[in-house]
C-alpha positions, 0 to 999 in steps of 0.5 A: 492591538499594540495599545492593550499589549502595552497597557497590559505590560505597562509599558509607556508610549513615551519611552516606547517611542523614544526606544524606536526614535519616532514621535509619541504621537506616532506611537499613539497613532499606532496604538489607537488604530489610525495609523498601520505600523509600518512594515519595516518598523515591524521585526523591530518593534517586536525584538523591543517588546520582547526586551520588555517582557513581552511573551512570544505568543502575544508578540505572535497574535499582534505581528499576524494581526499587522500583517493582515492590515496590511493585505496579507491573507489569513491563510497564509499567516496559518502556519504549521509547525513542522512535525518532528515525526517523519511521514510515510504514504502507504500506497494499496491497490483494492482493501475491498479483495485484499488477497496477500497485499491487506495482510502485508500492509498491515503488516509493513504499517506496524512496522513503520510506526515502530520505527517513528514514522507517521504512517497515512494508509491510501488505497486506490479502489481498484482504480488507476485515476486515484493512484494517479491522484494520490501520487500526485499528492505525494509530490505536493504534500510533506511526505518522505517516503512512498511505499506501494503496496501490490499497486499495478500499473496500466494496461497496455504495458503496466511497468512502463506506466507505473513508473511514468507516473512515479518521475515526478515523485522521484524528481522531487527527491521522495524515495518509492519502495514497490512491494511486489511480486517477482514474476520471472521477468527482468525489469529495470527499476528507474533509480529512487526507486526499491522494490521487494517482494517474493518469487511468485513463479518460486511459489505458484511451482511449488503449489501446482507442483504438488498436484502434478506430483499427485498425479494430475496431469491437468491443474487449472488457474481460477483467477478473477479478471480484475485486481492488481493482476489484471493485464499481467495475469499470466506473469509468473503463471504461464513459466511455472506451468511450463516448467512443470511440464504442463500446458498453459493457455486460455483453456487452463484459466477457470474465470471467476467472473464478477456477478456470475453465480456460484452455480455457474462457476461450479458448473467449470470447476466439475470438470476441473480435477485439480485448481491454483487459485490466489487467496483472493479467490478460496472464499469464492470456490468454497461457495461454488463448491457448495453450491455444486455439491462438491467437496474437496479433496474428494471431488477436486483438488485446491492448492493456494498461497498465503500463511494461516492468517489469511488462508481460512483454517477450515475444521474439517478439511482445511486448504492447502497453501504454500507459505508466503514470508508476508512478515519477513517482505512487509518488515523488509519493505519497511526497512528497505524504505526507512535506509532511503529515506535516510540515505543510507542506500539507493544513492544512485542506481536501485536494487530488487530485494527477493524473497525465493523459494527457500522461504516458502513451505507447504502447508496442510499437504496432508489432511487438507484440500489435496489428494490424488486422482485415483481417490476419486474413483472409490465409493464416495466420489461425486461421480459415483454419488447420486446427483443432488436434487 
């Protein structure tokens, strides 16, 4: 490598060795290959070449061919540039039932990338073995962020696995942004670690209130039995039932299990006057209800969360919902996590941004997929129809 070099720049071997104080037939040797150059000839060599007009690059290529005589692996010589742009792991749970979390890591994503950050999008599957994985990547990898986005823990108690897992995360200093919602409960949030997200119990009150100011003295859950929810499926939603007045236990929960029917599940929704159910889930009821010859509001009452995003916006009688600020959490999580990772906050100790019920607003009250029990009892309800062949 070095005889080319020097030929190509015409540079003589005789005033290259007497530039280094060797002997020409060294620097001969050097040049047809017999000998190695030396590798604390090496950086002076170069820094003389250079002198000489040699270009960086040609000096490059000839230093890592040395160095490889030399027993050094090529991968290790693979060196990348460090990128200017800073790098941000965008964490999901399950892209495949999004519910809120699909809309608001879209929505924090776009965020990211408008301010600068480099953002790589990770969804677990559902599973806690690829969370697990993907955390541990973070550590190994060049991230200098995480944002988890709706990402549960393990059963049995899932905020003590969850921040099991992210120690060795904030050990090696990568500021964590848990966006999620608030369910009611106190928990202590390890330090390097910001979490944000909505008042779940504000908003599930709020949509099973409007059915018990309506008149029904009994609202249902519809809730799947996996999903982020899973192993605290009842946070959030047993303190809001109770602070309606209404009673909460296994008989309120209209499961909606995977593989079963829309048949089946509407047979448990007709007898059913009124449902809470996540966004996930309006998809699912719409098919039973179809299936069952069930309309709302006529025949049952459907109240959920979300924004028209997400909610389907059905013509004839659209669901109704109550707002979530998924744009002001996702863009909040975002800067929240952008502070950390320049250390503008978080130096010690940690902090629960939440988004409460003043936020929140009802959507469709009139006109939508709510009415009053008493409606039922005119000459359209399924009750007084004649069942479907």
């Amino acid at each position: 490598m070095l005889g080319p070099l020097l030929k190509a720049h015409h540079i003589s071997r005789a005033g290259l060795a007497h530039q280094l104080n060797v002997s020409v037939q060294t620097v001969h040797n050097w040049c047809t290959g017999r000998v190695h150059v030396p590798s604390h000839r090496l950086g002076t060599l170069c820094d003389l070449l250079e002198e000489m007009g040699v270009p960086h690059d040609e000096l490059a290529q000839m230093a890592v061919r040395e160095l490889e005589t030399l027993g050094v692996q090529q991968e290790r010589l693979a060196l990348r540039a460090k990128s200017s742009q800073p790098v941000v792991a965008l964490i999901t749970w399950d892209l495949m039932s999004p519910g809120l979390f699909g809309s608001l890591a879209r929505v924090a994503r776009t965020a990211l990338e408008g301010m600068g950050y480099q953002c790589m999008a990770l969804d677990c599957g559902g599973e806690h073995r690829q969370r697990r994985a993907y955390l541990q990547w973070a550590v190994r990898g060049d991230v200098d962020g995480l944002l988890l986005c709706g990402v549960p823990g393990d059963v049995p108690d899932p905020d003590e696995d969850l921040f099991a897992s992210l120690k060795p995360v904030t050990a090696a200093g990568i500021p964590v942004v848990l966006l999620k919602p608030w369910t009611g409960s106190s928990v202590a949030v390890p330090e390097g670690i910001g979490s944000i997200g909505w008042d779940y119990v504000a908003a599930v009150e709020m949509a099973a209130g409007l059915l018990r100011k309506l008149g029904h003295e009994q609202v249902h859950a519809v809730l799947a039995v996996g999903g982020a929810g899973f192993g605290g499926r009842y946070r959030g939603l047993d303190r809001a039932w109770s602070n309606l007045g209404l009673n909460f236990d296994e008989d309120s929960i209209i499961w909606a299990q995977e593989g079963e029917t829309s048949r089946e599940l509407a047979d448990a929704l007709a007898a059913a006057s009124a449902v809470f159910t996540p966004p996930s889930q309006l998809p699912t009821i719409a098919r039973a209800c179809f299936a069952g010859g069930i309309t709302w509001p006529d025949d049952i009452s459907i109240v959920s969360l979300g924004n028209r995003a997400l909610v389907p916006q059905l013509a004839g009688r659209p669901f109704t919902f109550v707002t979530i600020p998924i744009g002001r959490v996702g863009r909040g999580a975002s800067q929240l996590l952008s502070s950390m990772i320049r250390g503008e906050r978080f130096q010690t100790g940690q902090e629960y941004v939440i988004y409460g019920a003043s936020t929140m607003s009802v959507e469709n009250e009139h006109g939508g997929s709510v009415a009053s029990p008493s409606a039922r009892l005119g000459p359209y309800s399924r009750r007084m129809r004649p069942a479907l062949a």
